[in-house]
N, CA, C and O atoms as a Maestro MAE file, in Angstrom:
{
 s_m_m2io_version
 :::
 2.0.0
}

f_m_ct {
 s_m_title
 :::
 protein
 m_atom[336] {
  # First column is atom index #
  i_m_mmod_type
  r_m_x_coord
  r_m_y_coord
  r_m_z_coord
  i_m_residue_number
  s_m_chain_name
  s_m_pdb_residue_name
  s_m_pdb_atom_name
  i_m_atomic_number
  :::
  1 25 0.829 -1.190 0.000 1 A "UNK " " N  " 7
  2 3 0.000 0.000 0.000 1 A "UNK " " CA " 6
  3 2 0.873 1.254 0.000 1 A "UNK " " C  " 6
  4 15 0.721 2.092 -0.888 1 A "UNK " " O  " 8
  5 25 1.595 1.378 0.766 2 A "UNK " " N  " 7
  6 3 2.527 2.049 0.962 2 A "UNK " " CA " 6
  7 2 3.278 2.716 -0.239 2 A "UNK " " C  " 6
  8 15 3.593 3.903 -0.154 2 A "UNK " " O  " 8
  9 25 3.645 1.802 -1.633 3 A "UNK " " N  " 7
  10 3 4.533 1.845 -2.524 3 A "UNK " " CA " 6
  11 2 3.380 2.652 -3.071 3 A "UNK " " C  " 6
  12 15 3.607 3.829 -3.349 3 A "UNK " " O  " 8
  13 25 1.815 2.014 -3.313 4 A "UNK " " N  " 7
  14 3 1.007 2.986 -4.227 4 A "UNK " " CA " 6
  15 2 0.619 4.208 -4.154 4 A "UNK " " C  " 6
  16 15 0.054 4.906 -4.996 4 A "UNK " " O  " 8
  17 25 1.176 4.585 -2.393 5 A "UNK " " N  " 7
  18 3 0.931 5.950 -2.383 5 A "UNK " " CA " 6
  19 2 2.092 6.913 -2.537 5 A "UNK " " C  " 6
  20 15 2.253 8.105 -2.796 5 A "UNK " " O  " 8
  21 25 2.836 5.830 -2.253 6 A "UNK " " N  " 7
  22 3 4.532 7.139 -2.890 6 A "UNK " " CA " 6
  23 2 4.608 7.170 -4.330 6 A "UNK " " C  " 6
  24 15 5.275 8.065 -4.848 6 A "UNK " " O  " 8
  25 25 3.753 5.936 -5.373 7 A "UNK " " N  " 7
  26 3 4.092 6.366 -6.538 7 A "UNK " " CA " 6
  27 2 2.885 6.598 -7.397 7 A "UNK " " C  " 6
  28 15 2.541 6.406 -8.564 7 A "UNK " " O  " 8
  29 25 2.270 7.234 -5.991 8 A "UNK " " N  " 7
  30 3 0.692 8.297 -7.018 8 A "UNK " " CA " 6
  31 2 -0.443 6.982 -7.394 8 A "UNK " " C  " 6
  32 15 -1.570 7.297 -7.776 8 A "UNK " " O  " 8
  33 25 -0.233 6.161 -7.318 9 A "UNK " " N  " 7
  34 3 -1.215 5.180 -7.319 9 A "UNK " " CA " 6
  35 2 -2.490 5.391 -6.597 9 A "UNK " " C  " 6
  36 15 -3.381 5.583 -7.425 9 A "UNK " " O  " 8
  37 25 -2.780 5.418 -5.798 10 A "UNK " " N  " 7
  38 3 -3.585 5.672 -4.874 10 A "UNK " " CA " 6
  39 2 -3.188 7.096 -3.714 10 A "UNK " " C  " 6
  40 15 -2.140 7.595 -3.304 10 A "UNK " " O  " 8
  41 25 -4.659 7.364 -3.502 11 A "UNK " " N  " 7
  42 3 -4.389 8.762 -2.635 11 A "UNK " " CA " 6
  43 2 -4.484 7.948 -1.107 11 A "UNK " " C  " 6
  44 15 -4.448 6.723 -0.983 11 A "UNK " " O  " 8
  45 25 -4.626 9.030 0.112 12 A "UNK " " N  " 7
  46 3 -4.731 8.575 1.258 12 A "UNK " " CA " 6
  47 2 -6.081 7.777 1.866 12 A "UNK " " C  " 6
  48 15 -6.248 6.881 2.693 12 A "UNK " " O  " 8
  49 25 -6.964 8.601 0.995 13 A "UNK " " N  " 7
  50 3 -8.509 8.144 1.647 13 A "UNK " " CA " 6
  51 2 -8.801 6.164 0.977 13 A "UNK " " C  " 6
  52 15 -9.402 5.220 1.490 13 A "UNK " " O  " 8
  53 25 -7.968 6.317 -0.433 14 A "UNK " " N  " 7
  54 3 -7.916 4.909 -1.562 14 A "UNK " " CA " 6
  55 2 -7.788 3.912 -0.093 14 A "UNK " " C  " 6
  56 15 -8.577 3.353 0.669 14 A "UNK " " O  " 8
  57 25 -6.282 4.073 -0.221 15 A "UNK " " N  " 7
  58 3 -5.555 3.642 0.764 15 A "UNK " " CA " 6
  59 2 -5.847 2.940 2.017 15 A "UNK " " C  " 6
  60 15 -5.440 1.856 2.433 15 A "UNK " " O  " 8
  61 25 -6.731 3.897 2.577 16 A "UNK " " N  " 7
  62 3 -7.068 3.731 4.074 16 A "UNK " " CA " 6
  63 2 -8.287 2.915 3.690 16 A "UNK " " C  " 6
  64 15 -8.484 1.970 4.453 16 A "UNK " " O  " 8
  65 25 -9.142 3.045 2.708 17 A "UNK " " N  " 7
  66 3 -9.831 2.112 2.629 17 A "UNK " " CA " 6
  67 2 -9.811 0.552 2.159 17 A "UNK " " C  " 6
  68 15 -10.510 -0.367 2.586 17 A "UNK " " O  " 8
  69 25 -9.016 0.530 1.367 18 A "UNK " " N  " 7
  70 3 -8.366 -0.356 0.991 18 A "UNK " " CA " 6
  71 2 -7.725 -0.975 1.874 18 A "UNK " " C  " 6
  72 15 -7.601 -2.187 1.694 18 A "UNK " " O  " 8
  73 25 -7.259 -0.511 2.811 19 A "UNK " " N  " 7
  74 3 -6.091 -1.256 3.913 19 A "UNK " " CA " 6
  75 2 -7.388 -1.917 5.124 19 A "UNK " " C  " 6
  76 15 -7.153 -2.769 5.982 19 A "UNK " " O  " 8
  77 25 -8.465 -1.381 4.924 20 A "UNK " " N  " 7
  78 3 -9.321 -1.661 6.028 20 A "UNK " " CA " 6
  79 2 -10.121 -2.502 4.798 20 A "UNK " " C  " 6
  80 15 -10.612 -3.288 5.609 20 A "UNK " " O  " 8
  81 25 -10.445 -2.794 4.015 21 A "UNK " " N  " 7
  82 3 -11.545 -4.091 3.537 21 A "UNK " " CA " 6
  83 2 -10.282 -5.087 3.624 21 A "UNK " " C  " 6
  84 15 -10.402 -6.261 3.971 21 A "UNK " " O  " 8
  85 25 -9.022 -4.472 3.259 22 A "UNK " " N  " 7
  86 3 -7.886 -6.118 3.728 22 A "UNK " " CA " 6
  87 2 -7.891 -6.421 4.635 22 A "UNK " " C  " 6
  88 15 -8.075 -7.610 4.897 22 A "UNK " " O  " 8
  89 25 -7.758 -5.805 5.260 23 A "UNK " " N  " 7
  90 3 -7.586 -6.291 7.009 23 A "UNK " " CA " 6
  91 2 -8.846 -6.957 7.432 23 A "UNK " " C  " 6
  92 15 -8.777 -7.818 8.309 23 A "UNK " " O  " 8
  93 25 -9.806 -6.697 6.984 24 A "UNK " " N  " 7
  94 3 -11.224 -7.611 7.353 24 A "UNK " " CA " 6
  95 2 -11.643 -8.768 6.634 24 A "UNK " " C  " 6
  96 15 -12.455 -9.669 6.844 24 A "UNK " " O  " 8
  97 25 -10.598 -8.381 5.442 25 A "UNK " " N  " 7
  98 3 -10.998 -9.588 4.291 25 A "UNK " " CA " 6
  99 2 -10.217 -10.974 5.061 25 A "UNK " " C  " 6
  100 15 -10.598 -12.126 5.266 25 A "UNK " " O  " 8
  101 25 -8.741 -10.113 5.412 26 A "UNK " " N  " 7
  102 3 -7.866 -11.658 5.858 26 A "UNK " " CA " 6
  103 2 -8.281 -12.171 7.545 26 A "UNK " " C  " 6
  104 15 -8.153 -13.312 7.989 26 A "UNK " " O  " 8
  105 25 -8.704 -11.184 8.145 27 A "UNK " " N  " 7
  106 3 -9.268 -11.823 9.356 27 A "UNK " " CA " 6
  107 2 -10.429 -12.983 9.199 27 A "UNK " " C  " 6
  108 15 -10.565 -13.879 10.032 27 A "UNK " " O  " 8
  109 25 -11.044 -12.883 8.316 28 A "UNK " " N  " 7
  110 3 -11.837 -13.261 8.101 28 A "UNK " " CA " 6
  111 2 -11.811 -14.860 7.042 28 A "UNK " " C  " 6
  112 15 -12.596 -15.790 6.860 28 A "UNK " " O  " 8
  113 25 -10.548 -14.513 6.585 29 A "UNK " " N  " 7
  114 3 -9.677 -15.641 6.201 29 A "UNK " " CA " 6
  115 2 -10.323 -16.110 4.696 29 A "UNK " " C  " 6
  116 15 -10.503 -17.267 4.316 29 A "UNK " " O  " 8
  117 25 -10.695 -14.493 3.752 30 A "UNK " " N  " 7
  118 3 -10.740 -14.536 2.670 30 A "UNK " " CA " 6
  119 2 -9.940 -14.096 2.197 30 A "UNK " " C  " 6
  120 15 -9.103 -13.549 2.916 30 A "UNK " " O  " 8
  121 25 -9.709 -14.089 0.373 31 A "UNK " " N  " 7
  122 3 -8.903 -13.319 -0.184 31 A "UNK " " CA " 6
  123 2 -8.490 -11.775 0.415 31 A "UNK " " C  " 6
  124 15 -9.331 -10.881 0.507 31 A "UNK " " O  " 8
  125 25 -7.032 -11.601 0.816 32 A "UNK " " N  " 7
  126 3 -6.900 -10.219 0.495 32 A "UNK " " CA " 6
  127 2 -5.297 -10.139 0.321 32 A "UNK " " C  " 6
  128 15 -4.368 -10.443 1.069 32 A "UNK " " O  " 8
  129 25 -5.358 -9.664 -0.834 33 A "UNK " " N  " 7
  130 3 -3.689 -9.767 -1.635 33 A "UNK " " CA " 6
  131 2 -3.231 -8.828 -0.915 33 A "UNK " " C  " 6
  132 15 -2.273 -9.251 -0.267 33 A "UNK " " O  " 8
  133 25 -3.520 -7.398 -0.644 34 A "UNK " " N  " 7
  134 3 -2.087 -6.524 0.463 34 A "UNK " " CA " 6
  135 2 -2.011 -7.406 1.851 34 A "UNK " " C  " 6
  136 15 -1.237 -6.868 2.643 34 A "UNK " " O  " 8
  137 25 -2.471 -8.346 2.250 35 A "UNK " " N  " 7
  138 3 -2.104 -8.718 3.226 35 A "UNK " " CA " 6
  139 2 -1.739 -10.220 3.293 35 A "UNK " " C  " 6
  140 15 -1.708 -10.907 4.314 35 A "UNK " " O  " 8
  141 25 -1.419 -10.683 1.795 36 A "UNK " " N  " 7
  142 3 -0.402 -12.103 1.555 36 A "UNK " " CA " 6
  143 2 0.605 -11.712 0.716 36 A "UNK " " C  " 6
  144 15 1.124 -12.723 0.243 36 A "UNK " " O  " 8
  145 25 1.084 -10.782 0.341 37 A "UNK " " N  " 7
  146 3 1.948 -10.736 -0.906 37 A "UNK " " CA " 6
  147 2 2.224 -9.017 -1.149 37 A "UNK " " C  " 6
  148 15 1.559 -8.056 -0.764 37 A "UNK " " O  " 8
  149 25 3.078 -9.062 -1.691 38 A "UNK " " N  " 7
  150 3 3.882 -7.941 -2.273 38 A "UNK " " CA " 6
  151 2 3.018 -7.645 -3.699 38 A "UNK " " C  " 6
  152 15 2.841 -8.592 -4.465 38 A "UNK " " O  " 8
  153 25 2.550 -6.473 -3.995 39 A "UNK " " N  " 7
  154 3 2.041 -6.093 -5.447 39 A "UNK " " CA " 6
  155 2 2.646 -5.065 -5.973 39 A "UNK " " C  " 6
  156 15 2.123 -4.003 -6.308 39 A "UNK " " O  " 8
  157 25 4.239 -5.505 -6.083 40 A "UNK " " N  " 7
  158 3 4.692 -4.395 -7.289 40 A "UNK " " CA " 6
  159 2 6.294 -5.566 -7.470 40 A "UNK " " C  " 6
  160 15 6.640 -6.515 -6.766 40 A "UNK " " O  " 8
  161 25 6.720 -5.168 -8.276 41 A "UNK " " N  " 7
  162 3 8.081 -5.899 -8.734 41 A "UNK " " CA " 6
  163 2 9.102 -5.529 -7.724 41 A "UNK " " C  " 6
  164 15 9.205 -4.331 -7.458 41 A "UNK " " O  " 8
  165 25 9.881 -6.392 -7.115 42 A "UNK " " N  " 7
  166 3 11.388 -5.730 -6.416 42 A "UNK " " CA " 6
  167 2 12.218 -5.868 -7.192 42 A "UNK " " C  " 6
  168 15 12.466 -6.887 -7.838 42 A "UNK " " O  " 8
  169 25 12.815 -4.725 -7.223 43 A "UNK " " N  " 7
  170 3 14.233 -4.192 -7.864 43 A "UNK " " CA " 6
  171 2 15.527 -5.401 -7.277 43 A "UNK " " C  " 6
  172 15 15.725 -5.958 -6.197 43 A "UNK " " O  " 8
  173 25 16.305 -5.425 -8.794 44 A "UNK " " N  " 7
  174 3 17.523 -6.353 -8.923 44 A "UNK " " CA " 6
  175 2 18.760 -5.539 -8.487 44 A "UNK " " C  " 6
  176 15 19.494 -5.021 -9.328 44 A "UNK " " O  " 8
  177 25 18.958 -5.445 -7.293 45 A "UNK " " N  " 7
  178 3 19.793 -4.426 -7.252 45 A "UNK " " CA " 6
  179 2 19.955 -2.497 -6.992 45 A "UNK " " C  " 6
  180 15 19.014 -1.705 -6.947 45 A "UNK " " O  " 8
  181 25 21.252 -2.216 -6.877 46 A "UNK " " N  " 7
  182 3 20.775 -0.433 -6.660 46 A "UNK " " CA " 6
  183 2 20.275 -0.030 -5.733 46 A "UNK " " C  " 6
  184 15 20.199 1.193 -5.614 46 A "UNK " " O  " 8
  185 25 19.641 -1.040 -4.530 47 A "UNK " " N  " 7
  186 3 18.756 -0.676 -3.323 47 A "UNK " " CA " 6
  187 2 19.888 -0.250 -2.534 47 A "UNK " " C  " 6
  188 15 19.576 0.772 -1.922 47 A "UNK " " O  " 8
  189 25 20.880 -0.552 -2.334 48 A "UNK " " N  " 7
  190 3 21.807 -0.387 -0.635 48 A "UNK " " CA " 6
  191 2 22.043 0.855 -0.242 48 A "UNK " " C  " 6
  192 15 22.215 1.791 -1.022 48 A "UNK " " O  " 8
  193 25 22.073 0.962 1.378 49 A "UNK " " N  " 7
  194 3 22.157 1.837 1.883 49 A "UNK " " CA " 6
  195 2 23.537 2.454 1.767 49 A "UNK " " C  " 6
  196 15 24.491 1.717 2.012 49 A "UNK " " O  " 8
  197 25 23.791 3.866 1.383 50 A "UNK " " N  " 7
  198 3 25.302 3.920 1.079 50 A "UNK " " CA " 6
  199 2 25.757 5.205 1.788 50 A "UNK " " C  " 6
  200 15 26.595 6.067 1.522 50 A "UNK " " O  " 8
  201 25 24.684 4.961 3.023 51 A "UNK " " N  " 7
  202 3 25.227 5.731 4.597 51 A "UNK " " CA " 6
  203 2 26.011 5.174 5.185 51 A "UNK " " C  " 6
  204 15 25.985 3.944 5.236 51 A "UNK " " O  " 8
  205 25 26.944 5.895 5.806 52 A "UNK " " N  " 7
  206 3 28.341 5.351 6.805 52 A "UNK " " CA " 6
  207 2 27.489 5.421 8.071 52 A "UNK " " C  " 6
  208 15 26.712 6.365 8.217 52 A "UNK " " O  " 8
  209 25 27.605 4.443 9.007 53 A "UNK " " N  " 7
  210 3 27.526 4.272 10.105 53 A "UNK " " CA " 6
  211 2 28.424 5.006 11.118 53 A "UNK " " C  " 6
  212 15 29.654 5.017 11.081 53 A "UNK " " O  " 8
  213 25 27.494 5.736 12.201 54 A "UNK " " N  " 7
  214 3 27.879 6.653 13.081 54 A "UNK " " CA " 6
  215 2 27.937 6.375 14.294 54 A "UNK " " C  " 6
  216 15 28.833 6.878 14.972 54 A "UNK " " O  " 8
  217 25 26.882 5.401 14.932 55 A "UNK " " N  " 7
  218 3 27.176 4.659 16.152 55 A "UNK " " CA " 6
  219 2 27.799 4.419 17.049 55 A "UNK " " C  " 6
  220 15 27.574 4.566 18.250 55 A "UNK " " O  " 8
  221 25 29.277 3.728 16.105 56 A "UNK " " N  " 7
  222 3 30.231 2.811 16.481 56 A "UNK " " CA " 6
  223 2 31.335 3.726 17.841 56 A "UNK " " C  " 6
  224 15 31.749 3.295 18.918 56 A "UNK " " O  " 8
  225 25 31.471 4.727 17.355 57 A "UNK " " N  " 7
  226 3 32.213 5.994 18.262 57 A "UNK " " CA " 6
  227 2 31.010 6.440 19.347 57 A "UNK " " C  " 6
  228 15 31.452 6.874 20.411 57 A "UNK " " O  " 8
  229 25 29.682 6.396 19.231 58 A "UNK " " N  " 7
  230 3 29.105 6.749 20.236 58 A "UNK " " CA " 6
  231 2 29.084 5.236 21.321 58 A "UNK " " C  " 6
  232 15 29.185 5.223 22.548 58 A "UNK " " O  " 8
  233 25 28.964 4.367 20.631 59 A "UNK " " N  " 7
  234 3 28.689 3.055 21.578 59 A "UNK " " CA " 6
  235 2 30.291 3.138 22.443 59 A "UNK " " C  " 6
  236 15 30.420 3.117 23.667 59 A "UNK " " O  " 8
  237 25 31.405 3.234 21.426 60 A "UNK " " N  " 7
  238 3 32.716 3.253 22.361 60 A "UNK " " CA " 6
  239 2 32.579 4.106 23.484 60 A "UNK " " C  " 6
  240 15 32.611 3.613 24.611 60 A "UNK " " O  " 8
  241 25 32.397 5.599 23.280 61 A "UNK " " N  " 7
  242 3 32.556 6.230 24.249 61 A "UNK " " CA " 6
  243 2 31.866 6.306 25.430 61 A "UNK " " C  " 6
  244 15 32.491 6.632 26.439 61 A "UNK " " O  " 8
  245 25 30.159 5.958 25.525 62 A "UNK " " N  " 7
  246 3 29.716 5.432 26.297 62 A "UNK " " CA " 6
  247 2 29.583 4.439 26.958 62 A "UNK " " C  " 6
  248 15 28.707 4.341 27.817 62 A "UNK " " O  " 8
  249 25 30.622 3.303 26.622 63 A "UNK " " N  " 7
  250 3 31.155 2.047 27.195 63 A "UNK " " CA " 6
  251 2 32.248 2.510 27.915 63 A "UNK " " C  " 6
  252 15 32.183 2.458 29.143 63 A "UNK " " O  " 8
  253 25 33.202 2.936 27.397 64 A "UNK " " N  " 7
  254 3 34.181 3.624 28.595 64 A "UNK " " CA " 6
  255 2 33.692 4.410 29.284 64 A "UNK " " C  " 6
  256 15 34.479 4.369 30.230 64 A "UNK " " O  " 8
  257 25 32.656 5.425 29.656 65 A "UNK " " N  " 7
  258 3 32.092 5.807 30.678 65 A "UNK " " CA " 6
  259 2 31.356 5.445 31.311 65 A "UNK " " C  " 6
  260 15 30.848 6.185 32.153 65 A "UNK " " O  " 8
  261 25 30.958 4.030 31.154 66 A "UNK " " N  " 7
  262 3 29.996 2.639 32.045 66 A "UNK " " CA " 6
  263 2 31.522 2.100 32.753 66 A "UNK " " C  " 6
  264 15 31.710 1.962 33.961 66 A "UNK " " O  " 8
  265 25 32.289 1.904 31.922 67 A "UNK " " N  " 7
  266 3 33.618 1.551 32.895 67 A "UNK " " CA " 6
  267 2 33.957 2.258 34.048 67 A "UNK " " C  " 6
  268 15 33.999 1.849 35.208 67 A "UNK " " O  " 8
  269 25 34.186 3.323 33.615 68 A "UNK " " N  " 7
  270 3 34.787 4.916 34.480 68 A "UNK " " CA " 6
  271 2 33.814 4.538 35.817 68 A "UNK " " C  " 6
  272 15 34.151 4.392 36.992 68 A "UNK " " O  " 8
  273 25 32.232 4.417 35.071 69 A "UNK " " N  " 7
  274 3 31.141 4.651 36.535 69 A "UNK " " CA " 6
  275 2 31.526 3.066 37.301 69 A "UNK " " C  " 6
  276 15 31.473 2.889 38.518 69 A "UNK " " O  " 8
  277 25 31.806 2.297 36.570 70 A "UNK " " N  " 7
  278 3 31.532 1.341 37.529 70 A "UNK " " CA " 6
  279 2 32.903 1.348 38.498 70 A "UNK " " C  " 6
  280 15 32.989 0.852 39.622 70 A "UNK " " O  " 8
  281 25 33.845 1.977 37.824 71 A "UNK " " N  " 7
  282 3 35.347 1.726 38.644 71 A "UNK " " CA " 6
  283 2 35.079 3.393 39.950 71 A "UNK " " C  " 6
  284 15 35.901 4.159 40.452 71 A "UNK " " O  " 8
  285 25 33.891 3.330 40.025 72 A "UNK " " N  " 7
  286 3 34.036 4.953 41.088 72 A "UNK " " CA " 6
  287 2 34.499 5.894 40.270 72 A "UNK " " C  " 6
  288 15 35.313 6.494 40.973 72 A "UNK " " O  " 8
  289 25 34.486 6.429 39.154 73 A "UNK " " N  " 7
  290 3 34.835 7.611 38.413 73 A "UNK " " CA " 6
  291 2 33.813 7.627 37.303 73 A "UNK " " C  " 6
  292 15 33.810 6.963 36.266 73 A "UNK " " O  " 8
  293 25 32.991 8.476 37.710 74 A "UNK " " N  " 7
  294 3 31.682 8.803 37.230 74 A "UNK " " CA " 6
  295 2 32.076 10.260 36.378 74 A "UNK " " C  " 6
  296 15 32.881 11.144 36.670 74 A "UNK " " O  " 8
  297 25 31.279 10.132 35.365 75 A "UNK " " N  " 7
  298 3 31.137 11.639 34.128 75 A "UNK " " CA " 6
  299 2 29.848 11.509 33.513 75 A "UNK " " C  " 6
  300 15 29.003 10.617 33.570 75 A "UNK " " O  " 8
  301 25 29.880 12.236 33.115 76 A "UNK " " N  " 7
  302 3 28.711 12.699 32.556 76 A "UNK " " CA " 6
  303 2 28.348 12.041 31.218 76 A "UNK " " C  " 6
  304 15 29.005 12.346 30.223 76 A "UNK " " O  " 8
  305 25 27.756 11.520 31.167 77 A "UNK " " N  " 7
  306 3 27.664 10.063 29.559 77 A "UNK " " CA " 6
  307 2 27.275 10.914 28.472 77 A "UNK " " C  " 6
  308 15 26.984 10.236 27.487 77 A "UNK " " O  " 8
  309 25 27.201 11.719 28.350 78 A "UNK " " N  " 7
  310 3 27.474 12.513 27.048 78 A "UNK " " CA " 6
  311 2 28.195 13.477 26.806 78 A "UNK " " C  " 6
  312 15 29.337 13.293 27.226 78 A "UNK " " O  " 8
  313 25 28.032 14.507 26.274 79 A "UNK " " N  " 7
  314 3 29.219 15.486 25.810 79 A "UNK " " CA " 6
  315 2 28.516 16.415 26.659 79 A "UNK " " C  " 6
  316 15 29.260 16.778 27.569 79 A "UNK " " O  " 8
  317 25 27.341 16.955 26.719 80 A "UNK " " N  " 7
  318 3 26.542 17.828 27.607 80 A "UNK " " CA " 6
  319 2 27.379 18.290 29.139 80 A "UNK " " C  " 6
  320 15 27.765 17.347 29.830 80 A "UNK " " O  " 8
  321 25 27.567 19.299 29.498 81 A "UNK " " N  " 7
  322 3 27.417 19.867 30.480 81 A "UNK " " CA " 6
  323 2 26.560 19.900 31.571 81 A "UNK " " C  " 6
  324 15 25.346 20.066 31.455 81 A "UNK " " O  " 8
  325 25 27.250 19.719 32.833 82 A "UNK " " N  " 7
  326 3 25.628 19.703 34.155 82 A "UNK " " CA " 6
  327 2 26.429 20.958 34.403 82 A "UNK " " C  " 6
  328 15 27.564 21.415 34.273 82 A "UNK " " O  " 8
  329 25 24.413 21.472 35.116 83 A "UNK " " N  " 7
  330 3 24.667 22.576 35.539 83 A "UNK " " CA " 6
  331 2 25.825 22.958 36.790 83 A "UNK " " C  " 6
  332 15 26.001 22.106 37.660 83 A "UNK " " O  " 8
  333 25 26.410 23.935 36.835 84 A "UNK " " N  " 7
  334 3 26.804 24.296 38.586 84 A "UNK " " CA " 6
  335 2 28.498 23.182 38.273 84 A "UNK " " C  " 6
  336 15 29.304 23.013 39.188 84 A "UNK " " O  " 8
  :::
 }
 m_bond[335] {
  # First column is bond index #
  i_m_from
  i_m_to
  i_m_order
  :::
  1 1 2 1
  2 2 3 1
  3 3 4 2
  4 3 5 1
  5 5 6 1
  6 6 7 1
  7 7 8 2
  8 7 9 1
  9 9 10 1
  10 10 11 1
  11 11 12 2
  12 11 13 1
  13 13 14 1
  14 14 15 1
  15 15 16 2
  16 15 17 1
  17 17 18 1
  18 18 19 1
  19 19 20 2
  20 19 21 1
  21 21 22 1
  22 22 23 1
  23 23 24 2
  24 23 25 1
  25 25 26 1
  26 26 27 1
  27 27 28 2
  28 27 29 1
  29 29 30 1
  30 30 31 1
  31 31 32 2
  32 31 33 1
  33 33 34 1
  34 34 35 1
  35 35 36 2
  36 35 37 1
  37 37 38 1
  38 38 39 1
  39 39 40 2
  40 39 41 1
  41 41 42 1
  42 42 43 1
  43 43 44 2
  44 43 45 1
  45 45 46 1
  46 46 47 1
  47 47 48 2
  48 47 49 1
  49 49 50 1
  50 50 51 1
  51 51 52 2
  52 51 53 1
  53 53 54 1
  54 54 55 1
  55 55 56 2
  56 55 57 1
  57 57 58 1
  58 58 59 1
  59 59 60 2
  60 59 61 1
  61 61 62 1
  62 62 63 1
  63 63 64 2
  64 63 65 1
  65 65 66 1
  66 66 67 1
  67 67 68 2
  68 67 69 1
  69 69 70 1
  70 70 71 1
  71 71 72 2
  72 71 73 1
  73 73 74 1
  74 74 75 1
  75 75 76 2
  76 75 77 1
  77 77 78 1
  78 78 79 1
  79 79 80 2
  80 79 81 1
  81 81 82 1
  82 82 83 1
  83 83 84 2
  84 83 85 1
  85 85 86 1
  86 86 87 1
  87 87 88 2
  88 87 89 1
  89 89 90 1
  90 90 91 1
  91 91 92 2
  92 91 93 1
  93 93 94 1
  94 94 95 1
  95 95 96 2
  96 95 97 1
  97 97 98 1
  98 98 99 1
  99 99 100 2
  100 99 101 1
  101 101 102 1
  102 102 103 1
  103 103 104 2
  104 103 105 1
  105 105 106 1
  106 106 107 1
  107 107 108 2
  108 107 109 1
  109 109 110 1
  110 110 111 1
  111 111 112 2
  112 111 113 1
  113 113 114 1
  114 114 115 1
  115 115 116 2
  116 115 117 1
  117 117 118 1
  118 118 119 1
  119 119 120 2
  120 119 121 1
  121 121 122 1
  122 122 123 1
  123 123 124 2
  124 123 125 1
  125 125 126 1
  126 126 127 1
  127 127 128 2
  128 127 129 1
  129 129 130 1
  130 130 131 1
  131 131 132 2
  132 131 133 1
  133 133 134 1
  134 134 135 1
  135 135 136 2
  136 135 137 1
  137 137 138 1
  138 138 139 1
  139 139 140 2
  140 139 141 1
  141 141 142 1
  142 142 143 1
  143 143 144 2
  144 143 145 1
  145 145 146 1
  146 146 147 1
  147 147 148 2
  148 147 149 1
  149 149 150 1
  150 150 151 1
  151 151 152 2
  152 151 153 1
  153 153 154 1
  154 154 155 1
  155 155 156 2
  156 155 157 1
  157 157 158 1
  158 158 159 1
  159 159 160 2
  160 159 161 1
  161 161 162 1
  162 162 163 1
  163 163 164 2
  164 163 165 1
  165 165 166 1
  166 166 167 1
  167 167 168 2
  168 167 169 1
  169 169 170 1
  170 170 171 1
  171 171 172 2
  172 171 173 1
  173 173 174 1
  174 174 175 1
  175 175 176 2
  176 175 177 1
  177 177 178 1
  178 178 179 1
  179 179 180 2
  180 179 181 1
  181 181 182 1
  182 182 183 1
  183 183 184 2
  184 183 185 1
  185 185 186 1
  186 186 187 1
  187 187 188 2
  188 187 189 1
  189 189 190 1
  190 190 191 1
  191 191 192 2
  192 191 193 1
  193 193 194 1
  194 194 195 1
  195 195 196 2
  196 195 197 1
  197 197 198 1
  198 198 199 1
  199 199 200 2
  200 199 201 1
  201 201 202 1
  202 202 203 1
  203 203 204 2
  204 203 205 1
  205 205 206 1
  206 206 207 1
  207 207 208 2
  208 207 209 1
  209 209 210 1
  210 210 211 1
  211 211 212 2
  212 211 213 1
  213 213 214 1
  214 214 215 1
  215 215 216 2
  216 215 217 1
  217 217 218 1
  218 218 219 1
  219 219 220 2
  220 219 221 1
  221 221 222 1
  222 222 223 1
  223 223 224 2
  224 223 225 1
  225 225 226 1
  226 226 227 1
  227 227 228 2
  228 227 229 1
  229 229 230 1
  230 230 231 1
  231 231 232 2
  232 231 233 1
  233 233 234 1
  234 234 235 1
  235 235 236 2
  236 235 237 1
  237 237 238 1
  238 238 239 1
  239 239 240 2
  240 239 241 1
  241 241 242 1
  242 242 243 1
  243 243 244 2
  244 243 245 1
  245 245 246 1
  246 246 247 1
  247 247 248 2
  248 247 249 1
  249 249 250 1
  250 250 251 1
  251 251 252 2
  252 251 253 1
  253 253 254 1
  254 254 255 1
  255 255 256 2
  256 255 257 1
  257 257 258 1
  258 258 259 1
  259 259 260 2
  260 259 261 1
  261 261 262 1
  262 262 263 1
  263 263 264 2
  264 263 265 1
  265 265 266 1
  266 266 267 1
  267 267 268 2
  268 267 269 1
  269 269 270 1
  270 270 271 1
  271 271 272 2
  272 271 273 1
  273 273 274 1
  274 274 275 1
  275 275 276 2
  276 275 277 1
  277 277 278 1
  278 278 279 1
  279 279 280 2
  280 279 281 1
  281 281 282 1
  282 282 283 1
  283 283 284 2
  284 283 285 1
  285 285 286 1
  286 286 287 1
  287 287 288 2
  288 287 289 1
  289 289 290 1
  290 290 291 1
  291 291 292 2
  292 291 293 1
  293 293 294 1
  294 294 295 1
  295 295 296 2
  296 295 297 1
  297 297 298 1
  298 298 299 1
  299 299 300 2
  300 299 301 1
  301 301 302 1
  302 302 303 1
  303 303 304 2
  304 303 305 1
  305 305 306 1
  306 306 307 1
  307 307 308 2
  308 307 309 1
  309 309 310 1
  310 310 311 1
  311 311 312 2
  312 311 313 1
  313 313 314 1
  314 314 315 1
  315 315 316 2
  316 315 317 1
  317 317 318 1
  318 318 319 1
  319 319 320 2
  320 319 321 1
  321 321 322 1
  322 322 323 1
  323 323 324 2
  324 323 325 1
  325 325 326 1
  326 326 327 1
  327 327 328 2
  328 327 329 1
  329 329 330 1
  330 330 331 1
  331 331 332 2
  332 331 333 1
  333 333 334 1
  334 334 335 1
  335 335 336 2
  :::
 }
}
């Protein structure tokens, strides 16, 4: 449903109705294709995410300051400032 409304297929009101006769169709344990199957082609490729991961330096540094706290040397687990 989702895909038909990012690619103009259907508007919001289509949609919402459509998503609600599926949802009653398959509870009901009749046909309803948006809720057994995919209805558009997946792409061969070209999909990957080709964001760098940022995490990895936040998980470090807040692991050494779970260390710090647990060894009695406590800071402040983020970069932030306390007041006073």
């Amino acid at each position: 449903m989702v895909h038909e409304l990012a690619t103009g297929k259907r508007d919001v009101a289509g949609a919402r109705h459509t998503s609600e006769q599926n949802t009653v169709a398959y509870t009901l344990g009749r046909e309803a294709p948006y809720a057994e199957r995919l209805l558009f082609d997946m792409p061969e490729g070209g999909t990957e995410d080709l964001d760098e991961s940022a995490i990895g330096e936040a998980i470090t540094e807040e692991f050494a300051g779970k260390v710090k706290d647990t060894l009695g040397h406590p800071e402040e687990p983020t970069d932030r400032c306390s007041p006073g």
